[in-house]
N, C-alpha and C positions, 0 to 999 in steps of 0.2 A: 533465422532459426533453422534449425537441419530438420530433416524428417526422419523420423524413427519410426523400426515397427515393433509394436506394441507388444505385440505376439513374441517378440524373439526375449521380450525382456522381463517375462512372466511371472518368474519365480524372484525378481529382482523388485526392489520399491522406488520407482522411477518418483524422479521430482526436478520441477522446474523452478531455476534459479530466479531470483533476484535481476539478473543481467539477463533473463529469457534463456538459457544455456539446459539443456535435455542431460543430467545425469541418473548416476544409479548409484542410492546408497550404500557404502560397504558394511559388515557387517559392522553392529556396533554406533556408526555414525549416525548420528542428528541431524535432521534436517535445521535451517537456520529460521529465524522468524520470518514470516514475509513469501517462504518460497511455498511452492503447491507442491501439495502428494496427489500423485494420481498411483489410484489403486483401479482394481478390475472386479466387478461381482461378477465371478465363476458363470452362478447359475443364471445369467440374467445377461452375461457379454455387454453389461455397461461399465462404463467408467464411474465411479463416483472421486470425487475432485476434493482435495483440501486444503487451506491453508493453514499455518501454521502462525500462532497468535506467537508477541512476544513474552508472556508467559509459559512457552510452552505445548499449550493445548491447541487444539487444531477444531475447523469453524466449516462447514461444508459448504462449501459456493459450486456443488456443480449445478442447479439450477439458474446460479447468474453467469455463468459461462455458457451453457449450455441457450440460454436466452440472448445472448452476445453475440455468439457463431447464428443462430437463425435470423436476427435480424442483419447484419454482413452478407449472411447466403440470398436474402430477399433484398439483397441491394440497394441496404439501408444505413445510415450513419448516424450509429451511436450514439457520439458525440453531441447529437441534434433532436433524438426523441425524451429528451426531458426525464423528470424523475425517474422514472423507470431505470437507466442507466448512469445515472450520477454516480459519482465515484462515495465513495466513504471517507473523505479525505474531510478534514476539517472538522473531525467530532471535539467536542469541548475537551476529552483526554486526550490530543493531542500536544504535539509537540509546540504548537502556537495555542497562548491564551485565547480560546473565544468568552470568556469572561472576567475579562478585566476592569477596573473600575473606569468612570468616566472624567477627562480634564476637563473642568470651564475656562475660556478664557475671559478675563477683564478688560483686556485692552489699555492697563494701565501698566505706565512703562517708569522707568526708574533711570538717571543716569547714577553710576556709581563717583562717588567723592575719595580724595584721597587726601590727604597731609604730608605730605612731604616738605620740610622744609631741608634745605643746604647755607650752612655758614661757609663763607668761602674766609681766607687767610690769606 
């Protein structure tokens, strides 16, 4: 990922791709579902962080990024402190059923029969 400074891009509404890719929106354009807006509180020189749901509306995760980079800078891996950073992936509105009905099996097996007869001439 490139590094940008934030400062030069002020007045612009930076957001990060999909692919991780650092642009800036033109006037008019949409950001896409899935990517973050990082905007700047003026009076305060923080970032607040957002993603963009795919209906549209946007969901504020700078407290879990912001808890993501501290535990990295304490030279910790994510991946390994448990609920705390699990992902969101797997909610029941996802794209895989988490509630689908259940199969029993019987263990009772069938061969299929057929009729065929041929007259030969």
């Amino acid at each position: 990922m490139e590094r940008v400074t934030f400062g030069s891009l002020m007045s612009n509404i930076v957001v990060i791709g999909l692919d991780g890719e650092i642009r800036t929106l033109e006037q008019g354009q949409l950001p896409k579902p899935g990517e973050l807006i990082i905007n700047e509180v003026s009076d305060t020189s923080e970032l607040v962080i957002e993603q963009v749901t795919p209906q549209g509306s946007s969901i504020n995760v700078t407290g879990d990024i912001t808890a993501l980079i501290e535990a990295i800078a304490a030279g910790q891996d994510p991946t390994q402190l448990g609920q705390e950073f699990e992902t969101a992936a797997g909610e029941a509105n996802g794209s895989s059923p988490q509630t689908t009905g259940n199969v029993a099996r019987t263990g009772t097996e069938l061969l299929a029969s057929t009729n065929f007869e041929t007259v030969g001439t």
